[in-house]
C-alpha positions as CSV (number, residue, x, y, z in Angstrom):
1,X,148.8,107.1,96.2
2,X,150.7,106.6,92.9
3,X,150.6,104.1,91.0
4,X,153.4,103.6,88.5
5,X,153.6,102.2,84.9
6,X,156.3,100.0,83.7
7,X,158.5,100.7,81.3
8,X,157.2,97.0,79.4
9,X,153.9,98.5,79.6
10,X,155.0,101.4,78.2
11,X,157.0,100.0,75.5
12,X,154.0,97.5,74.4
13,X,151.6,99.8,74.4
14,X,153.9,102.1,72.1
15,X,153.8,99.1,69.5
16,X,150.0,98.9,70.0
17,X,148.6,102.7,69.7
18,X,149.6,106.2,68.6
19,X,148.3,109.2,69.4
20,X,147.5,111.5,66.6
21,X,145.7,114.5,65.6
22,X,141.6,113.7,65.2
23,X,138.1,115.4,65.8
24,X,138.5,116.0,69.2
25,X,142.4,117.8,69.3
26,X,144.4,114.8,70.2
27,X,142.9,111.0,69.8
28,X,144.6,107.3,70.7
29,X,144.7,105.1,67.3
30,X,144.8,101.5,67.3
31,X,147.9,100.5,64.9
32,X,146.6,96.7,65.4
33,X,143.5,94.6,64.9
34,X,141.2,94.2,68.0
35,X,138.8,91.6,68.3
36,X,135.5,92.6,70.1
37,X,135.5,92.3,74.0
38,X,139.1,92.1,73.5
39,X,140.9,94.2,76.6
40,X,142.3,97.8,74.9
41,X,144.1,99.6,77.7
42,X,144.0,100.5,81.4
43,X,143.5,103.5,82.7
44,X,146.2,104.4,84.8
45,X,147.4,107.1,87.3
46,X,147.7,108.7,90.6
47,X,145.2,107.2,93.4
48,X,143.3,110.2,94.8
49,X,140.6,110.5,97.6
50,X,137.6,112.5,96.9
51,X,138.3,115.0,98.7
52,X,142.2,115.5,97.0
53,X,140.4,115.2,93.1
54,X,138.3,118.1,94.6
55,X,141.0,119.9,95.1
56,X,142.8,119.2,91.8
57,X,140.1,119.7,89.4
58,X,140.7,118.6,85.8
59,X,139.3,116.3,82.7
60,X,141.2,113.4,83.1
61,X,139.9,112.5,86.8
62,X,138.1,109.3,86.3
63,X,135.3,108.3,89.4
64,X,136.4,104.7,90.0
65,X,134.0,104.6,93.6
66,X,132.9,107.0,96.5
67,X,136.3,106.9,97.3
68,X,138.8,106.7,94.7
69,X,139.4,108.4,91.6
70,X,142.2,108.3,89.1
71,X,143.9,111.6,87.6
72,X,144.8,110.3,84.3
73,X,146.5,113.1,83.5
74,X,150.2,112.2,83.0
75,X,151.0,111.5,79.4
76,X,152.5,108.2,80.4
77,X,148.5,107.2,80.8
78,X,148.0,106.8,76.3
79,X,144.1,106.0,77.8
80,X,143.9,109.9,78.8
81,X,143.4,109.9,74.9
82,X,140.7,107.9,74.2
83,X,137.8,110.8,73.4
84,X,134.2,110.7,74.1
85,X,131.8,109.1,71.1
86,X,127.9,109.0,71.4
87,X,128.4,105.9,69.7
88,X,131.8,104.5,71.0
89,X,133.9,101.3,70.2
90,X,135.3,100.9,73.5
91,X,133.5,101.0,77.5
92,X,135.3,101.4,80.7
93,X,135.1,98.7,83.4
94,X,135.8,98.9,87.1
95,X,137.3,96.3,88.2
96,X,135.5,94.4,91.3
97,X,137.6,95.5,93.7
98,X,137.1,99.3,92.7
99,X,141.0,99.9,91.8
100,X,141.3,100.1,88.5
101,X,139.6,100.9,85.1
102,X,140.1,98.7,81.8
103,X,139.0,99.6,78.4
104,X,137.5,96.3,76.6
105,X,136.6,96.9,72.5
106,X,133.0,96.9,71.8
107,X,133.2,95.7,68.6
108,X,136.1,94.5,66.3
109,X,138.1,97.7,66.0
110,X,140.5,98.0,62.6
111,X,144.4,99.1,62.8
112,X,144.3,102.9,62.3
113,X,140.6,103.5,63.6
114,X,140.4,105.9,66.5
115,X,139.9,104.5,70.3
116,X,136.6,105.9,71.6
117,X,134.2,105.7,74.9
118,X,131.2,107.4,76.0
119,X,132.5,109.8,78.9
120,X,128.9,109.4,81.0
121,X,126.3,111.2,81.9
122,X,128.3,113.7,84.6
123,X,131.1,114.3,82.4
124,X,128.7,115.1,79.5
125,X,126.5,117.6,81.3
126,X,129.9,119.4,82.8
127,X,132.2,119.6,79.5
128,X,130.4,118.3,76.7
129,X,126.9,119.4,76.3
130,X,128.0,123.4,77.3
131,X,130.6,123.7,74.0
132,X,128.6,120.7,71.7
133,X,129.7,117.8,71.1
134,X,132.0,116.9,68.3
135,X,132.1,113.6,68.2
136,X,132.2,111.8,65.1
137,X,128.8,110.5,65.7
138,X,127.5,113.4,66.5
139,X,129.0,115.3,63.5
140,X,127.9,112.9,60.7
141,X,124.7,114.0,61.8
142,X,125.2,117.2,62.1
């Protein structure tokens, strides 16, 4: 099942966030204020059962319940570009009904400070912990 983003959500987002160049390859950048629990961004894209994400593979699947996940992977999602911290601003929230995924700021987030969430434990162990990780965390310590 696809779900669609409008074009208003497209446009406000545009006046909200860039993507740009960062730690990680490509990175979403607030160009506004936040205030902390504040609602950044959903997560959008295509509706897929467990067994069709099997079959597609990829980074940007995001396990919303046994039996949905999103593939986040059109650009039209600007959430796809929120990377992985070890010490994020942002989480992910499932809503109740297990259809969708917000991002909510953990903290007051500045205009031109990079958009971050820690990926989880699966994710980690799969793509992260293999290559290192290079978050900014995680390289301040370094």
């Amino acid at each position: 099942m696809k779900k669609k983003t409008t074009t208003k959500t497209l446009e406000k987002n545009a006046l909200r966030f860039e993507v740009k160049r960062g730690l990680n390859g490509l990175g979403l950048y607030s160009k506004v204020p936040l205030k902390r629990g504040a609602r950044v961004i959903e997560y959008t894209g295509d509706h897929l059962t467990e067994e069709e994400a099997n079959e597609r593979g990829g980074q940007y699947l995001f396990d919303v319940s046994k039996k949905l996940t999103i593939d986040g992977s059109g650009r039209e999602n600007l959430a796809r570009y929120i990377n992985h911290s070890c010490k994020p601003n942002c989480r992910a929230e499932i809503n109740e009904s297990e259809t969708r995924v917000f991002i909510f700021a953990r903290r007051k987030i500045e205009p031109g400070e990079e958009l971050t969430y820690n990926y989880g434990k699966e994710f980690w162990t799969e793509f992260i912990k293999p290559k290192g990780c290079r978050c900014g965390a995680c390289k301040s310590t370094a």
